[in-house]
C-alpha positions in Angstrom: 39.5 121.6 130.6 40.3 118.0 131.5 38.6 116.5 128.4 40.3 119.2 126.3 43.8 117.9 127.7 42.3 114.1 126.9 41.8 114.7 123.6 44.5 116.8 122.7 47.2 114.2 124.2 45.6 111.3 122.5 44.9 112.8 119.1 47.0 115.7 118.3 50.3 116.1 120.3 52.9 113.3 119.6 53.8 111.2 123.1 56.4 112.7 125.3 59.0 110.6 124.9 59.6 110.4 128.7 56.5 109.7 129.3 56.5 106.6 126.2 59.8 105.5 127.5 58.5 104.9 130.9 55.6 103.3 129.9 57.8 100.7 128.2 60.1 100.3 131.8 56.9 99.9 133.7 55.8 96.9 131.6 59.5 95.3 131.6 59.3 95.7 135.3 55.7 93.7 135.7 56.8 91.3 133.4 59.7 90.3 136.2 62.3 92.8 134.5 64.8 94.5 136.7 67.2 97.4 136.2 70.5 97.5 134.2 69.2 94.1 132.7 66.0 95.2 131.4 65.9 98.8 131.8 68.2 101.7 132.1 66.8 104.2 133.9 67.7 107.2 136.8 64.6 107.6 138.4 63.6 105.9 141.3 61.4 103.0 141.1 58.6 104.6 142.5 57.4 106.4 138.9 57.5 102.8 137.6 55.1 101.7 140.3 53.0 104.5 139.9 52.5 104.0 135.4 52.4 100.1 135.9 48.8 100.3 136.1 48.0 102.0 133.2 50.7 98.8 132.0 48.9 96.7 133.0 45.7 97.6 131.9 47.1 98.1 128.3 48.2 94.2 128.5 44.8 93.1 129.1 42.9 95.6 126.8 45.1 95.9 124.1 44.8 99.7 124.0 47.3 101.9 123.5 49.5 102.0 126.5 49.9 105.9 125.9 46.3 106.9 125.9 45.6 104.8 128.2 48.1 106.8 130.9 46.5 110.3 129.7 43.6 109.2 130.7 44.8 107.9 134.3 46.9 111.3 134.3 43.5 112.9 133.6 41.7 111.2 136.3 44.5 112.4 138.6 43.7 115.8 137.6 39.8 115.5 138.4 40.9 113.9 142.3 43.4 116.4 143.0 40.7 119.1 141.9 38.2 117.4 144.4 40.3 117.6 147.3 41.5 120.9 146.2 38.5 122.4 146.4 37.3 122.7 149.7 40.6 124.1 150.7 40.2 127.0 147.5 36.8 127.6 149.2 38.2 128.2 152.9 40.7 130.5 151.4 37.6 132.7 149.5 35.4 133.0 151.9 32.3 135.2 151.1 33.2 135.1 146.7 31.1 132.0 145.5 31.5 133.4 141.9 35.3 133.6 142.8 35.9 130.2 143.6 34.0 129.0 140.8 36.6 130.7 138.7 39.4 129.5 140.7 39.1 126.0 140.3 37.9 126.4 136.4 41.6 128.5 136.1 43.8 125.6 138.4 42.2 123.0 136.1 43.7 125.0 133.0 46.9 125.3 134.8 47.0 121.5 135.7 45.7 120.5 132.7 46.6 122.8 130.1 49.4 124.6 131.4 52.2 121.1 131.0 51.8 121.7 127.0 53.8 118.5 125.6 55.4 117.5 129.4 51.8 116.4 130.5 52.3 113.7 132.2 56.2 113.8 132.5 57.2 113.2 136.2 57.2 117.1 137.6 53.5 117.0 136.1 52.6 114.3 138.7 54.4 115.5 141.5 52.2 118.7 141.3 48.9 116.9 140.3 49.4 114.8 143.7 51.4 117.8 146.1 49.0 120.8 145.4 45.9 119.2 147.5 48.2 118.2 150.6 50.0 121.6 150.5 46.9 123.4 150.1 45.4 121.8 153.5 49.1 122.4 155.0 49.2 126.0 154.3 45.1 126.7 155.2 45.6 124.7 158.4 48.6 127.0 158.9 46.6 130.0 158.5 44.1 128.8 160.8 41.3 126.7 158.8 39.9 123.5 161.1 41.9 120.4 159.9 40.3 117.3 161.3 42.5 114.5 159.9 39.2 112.8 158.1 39.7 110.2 155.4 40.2 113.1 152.9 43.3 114.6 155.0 44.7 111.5 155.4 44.6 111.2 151.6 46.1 114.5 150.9 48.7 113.7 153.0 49.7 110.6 151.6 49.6 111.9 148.0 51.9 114.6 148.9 54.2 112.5 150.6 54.2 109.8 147.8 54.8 112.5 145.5 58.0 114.1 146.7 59.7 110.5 146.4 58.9 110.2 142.9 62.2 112.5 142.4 63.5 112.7 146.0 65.1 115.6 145.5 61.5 117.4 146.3 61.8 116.7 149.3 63.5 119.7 150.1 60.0 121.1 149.9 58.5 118.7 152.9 61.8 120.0 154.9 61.2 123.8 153.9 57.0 123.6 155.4 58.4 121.6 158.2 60.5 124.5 159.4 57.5 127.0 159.0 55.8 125.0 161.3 59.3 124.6 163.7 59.8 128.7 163.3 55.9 129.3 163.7 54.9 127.1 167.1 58.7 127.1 168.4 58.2 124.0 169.5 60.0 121.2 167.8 58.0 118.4 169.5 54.6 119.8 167.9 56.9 120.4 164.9 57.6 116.6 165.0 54.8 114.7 166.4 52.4 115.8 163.9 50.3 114.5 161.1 52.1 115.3 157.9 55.2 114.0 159.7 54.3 110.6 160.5 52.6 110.1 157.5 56.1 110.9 155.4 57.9 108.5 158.0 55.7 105.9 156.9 56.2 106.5 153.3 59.6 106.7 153.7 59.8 103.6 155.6 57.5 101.9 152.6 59.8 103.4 150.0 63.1 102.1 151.3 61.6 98.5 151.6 60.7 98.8 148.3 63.6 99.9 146.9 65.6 97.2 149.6 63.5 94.4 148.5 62.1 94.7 145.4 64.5 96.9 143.2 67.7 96.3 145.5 69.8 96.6 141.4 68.4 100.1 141.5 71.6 101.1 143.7 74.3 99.6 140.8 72.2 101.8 138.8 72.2 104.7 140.7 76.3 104.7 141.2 77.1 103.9 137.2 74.8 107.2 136.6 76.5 109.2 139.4 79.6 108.7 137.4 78.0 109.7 133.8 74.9 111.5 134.9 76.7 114.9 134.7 77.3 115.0 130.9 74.1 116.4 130.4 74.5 119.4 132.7 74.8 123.3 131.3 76.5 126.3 132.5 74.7 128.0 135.3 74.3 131.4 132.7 72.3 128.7 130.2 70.4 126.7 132.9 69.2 130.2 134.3 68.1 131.7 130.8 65.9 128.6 130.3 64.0 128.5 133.5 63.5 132.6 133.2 59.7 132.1 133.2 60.2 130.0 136.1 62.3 132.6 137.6 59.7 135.2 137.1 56.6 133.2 138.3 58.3 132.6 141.6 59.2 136.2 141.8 55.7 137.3 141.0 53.8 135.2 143.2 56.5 135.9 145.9 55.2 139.8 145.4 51.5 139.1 145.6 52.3 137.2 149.1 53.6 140.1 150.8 52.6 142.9 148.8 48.8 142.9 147.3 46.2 143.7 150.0 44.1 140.1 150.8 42.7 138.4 153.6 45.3 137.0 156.6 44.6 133.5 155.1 44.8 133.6 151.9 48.6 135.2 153.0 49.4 132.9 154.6 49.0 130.0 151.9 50.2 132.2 149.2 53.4 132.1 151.3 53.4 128.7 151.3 52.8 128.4 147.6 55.7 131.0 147.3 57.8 128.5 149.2 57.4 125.3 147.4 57.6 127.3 144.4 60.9 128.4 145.1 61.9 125.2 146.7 60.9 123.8 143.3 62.9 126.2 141.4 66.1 125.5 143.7 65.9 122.1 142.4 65.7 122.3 138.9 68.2 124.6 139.2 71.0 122.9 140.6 70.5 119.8 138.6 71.9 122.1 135.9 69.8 120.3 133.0 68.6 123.3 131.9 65.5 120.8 130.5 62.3 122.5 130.3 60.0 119.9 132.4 61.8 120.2 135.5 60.8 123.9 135.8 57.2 122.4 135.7 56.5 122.6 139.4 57.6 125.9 140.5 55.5 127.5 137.5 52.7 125.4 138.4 52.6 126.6 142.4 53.1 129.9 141.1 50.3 129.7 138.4 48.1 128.3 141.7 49.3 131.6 143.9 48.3 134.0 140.9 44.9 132.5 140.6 44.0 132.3 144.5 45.6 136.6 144.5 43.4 137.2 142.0 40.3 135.9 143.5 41.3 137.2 146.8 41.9 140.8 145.7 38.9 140.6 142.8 35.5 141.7 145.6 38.1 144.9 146.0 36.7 145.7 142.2 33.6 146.6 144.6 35.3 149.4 145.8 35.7 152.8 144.1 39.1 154.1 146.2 40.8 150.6 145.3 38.9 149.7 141.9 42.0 151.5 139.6 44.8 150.0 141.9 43.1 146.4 142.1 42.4 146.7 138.4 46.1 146.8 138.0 47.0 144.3 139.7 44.3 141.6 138.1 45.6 143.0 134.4 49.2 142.2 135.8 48.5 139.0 136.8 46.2 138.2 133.4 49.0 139.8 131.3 51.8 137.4 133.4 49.5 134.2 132.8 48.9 135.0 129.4 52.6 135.4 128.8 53.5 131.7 130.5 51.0 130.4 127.9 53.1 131.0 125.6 55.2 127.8 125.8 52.4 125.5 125.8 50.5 127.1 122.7 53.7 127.1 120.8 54.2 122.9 121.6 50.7 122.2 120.7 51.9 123.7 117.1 55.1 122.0 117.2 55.2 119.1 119.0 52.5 117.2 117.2 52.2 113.5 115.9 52.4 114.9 112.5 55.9 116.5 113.0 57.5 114.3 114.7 56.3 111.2 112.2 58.6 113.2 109.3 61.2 113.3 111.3 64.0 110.9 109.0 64.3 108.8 112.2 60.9 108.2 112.7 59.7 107.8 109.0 62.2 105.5 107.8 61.3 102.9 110.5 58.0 103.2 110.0 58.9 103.2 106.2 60.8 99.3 106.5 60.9 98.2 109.8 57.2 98.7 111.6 56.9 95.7 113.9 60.3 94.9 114.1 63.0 94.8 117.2 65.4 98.4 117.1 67.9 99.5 119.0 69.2 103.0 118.4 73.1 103.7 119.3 72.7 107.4 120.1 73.3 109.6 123.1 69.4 110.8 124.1 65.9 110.2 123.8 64.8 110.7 120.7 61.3 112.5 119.4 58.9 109.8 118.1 60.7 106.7 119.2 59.6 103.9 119.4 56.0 104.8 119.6 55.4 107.0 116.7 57.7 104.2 114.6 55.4 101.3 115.0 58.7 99.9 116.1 59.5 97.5 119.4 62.6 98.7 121.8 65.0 96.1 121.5 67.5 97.6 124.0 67.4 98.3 128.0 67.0 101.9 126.9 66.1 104.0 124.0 69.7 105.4 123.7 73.2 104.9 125.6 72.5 107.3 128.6 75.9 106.1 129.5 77.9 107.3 126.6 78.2 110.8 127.4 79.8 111.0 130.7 81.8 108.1 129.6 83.6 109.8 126.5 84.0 112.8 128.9 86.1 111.2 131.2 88.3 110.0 128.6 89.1 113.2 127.8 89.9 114.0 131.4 93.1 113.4 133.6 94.9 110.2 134.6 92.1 109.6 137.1 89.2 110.1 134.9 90.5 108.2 132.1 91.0 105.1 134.7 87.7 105.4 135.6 86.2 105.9 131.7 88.3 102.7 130.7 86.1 100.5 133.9 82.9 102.3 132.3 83.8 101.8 129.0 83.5 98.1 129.6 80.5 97.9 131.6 78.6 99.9 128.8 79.4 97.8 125.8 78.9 94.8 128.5 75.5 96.4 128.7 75.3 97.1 124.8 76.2 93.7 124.3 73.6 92.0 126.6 71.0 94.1 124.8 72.3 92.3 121.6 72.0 88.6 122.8 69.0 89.0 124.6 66.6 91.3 122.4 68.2 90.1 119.1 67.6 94.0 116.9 66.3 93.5 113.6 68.0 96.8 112.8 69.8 99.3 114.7 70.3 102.8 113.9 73.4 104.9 114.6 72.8 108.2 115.2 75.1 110.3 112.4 74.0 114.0 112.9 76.7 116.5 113.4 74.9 117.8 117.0 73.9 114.8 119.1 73.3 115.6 122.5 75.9 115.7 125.3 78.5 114.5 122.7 81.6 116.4 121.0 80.5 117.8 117.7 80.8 114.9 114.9 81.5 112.3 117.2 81.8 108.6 115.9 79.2 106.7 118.3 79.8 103.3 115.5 83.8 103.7 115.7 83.8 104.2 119.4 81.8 101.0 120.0 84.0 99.3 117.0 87.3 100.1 119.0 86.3 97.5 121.0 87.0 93.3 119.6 83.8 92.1 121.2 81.5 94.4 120.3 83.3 94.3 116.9 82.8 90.4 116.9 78.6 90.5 117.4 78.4 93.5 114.7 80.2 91.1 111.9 76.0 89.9 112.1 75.2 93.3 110.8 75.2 95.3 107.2 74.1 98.6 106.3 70.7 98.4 104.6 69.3 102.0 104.4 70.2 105.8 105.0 68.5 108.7 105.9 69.4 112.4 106.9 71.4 111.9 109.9 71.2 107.9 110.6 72.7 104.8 109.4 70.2 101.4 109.5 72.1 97.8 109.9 70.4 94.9 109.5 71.0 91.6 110.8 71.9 88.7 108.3 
């Protein structure tokens, strides 16, 4: 299953563009960049950290930095299994042929299951969670848990993990209070294990970000201020994570309702609580974008295969074999059904696609090797990667723009605020200008660009202002395609 995702992410789908963006900010940041300056970018330093080895290793091998972080992501898959399995074991006592399945269907899941998001943040905060949760919820439920060097590294994975988007720590807070509401003692609560290994991460995680990326706080209070542009109605956001939705519902179900051991209970429970921890989070960052629902379906998948090979030995017996029989065709039908999603982006999300997109194929057409910079709102499928093109910006689009031209069509207030924005944006555009020098840069043109008013000038909006105006007298229109205007510098 792990090779399968290997070769499928190297060869066939076409790099999340998360994922190649990231890679790009990781070697800026080894190569003494910082943020704002170098790179634009919302998540916490800690993601950076964690890709700048595959970086690095692409530096000195000349590989491509993209395969090269599949495979790490791949490895990551194969450790988490390792540590995973023991705990799988515990929970199936007695079923040797049952936990062989298990851990064939949680490699699928973890493997498999992300589709074109492998890799994207929420893939690794599952891949490094699952084994520490696992050995949280069996110790819960009563398994031995001597803290040997494999608890210790459970432990710290998790922990890492839920900093690589902080806002997953709401999960380490929700399995602190089963432990508070299940000993009723907050001093064992406290003065235990998991605990003190967080602290310490979250004592290494602040010096980090104090010392080493202290320009990650300007960051984080321009995006506060423009972040929000890219958030749906509450009706929209819920109809895209329905499968999300429904996973967590299910698996909340098979806790308290299918008939399994005591222990396995107990850490579907705990499954069911991350899961819906998970879901509360990508919820009310109102996105509505389909990776953050990652690891709530992901705990979920892990509950429906640890229910099913907990209730399968009932199979053995006549007066439950119908009623168990049920239940296992449910769960099938329900995992058969989130397949879906990933079997329909290895169709459509492939290198093939993505290189005829206009964007893509004109760049690759006249300007492979060269230094671009896109003026556009978003991300954009293919680039720079798939181009053959280098980023010559501090991000792949204006992540600024959005929230910006929102405010100006707000009150008194927001418009003051805009007009201070305003300037530190083309401030921002205009150091990417002097320092990277673009060969060409592409203005997006599409009717629908995301988190923009339909039809929206992005080239007369930055025109409107004399000093951007002044460094674009270096540019002339050299090429068109559906959608996108190319200038070239003189």
């Amino acid at each position: 299953m792990v090779a399968s995702a290997l070769v499928l992410h190297v060869f066939w789908f076409a790099p999340n563009y998360d994922v190649d963006w990231l890679l790009i900010a990781a070697r800026r940041m080894l190569a003494g960049g910082s943020y704002l300056s170098d790179f634009d970018e919302v998540t916490p330093p800690l993601i950076l950290v964690l890709m700048a080895p595959a970086a690095a290793l692409a530096d000195v091998t000349g590989r491509d930095p993209y395969a090269i972080f599949v495979a790490s992501v791949c490895a990551l898959i194969l450790v988490s299994l390792v540590l995973c399995a023991p705990l799988v074991d515990w929970c199936l006592p007695d079923n040797p042929a049952g936990r062989r399945l298990a851990l064939i269907a949680i490699a699928v899941v973890l493997a498999l299951e992300p589709g074109f998001r492998f890799g994207q943040r929420e893939h690794l905060v599952v891949l490094m969670l699952l084994p520490g949760l696992l050995w949280y919820a069996a110790r819960e439920a009563g398994r031995p848990s001597p803290l040997d060097p494999a608890a210790w590294l459970r432990l710290a994975l998790a922990a890492t993990s839920l900093f690589i988007k902080p806002y997953f720590l709401v999960i380490g807070a929700a399995l602190l209070l089963v432990r508070l509401v299940r000993t009723r003692d907050w001093r064992a609560a406290l003065f235990d294990a998991p605990v003190g290994v967080f602290a310490a991460v979250l004592a290494l995680f602040a010096l980090m970000v104090a010392f080493l990326f202290p320009e990650y706080l300007d960051e984080v209070r321009l995006e506060n201020q423009t972040y929000g542009a890219f958030a749906n109605g509450w009706l929209i956001v819920a109809e895209r994570y329905r499968d999300a939705i429904a996973a967590c519902c299910v698996v909340a179900l098979l806790a308290e309702l299918v008939p399994v051991p005591a222990a396995s209970r107990m850490v579907l429970r705990c499954l069911w609580l991350a899961s819906a921890c998970a879901l509360g989070v990508a919820i009310l960052q109102k996105k509505g974008w389909a990776y953050q629902m990652l690891p709530s379906v992901e705990i979920a998948a892990v509950g429906f295969v640890i229910a099913a090979a907990a209730m399968a030995p009932r199979l053995r017996l006549p007066a439950e074999r119908l009623r168990t029989a049920m239940v296992l065709a449910t769960i099938g039908v329900f995992g058969m059904a989130l397949a879906l999603r990933p079997v329909d982006e290895a169709l459509a999300d492939t290198k093939a696609r993505f290189a005829s997109q206009p964007l893509i194929r004109t760049l690759h057409e006249f300007a492979a090797g060269r230094k671009v910079m896109l003026l556009t709102s978003g991300l954009q499928e293919g680039f720079p990667s798939l181009a053959g093109v280098q980023l010559a910006a501090r991000h792949p689009g204006q992540p600024m723009l959005p929230g910006t031209v929102r405010l100006e069509a707000g009150s008194q207030r927001d418009r003051a605020r805009a007009s201070a924005l305003r300037q530190v944006l083309i401030g921002l555009v205009l150091h990417d200008m002097r320092h990277y020098h673009p060969d060409i840069v592409a203005v997006d043109r599409n009717a629908d660009k995301q988190a923009l008013p339909a039809d929206f000038d992005i080239l007369a909006w930055f025109l409107a202002d004399p000093a951007f105006r002044k460094a674009w007298a270096d540019y002339h229109l050299v090429r068109q395609a559906p959608g996108w205007d190319f200038y070239g510098r003189q």
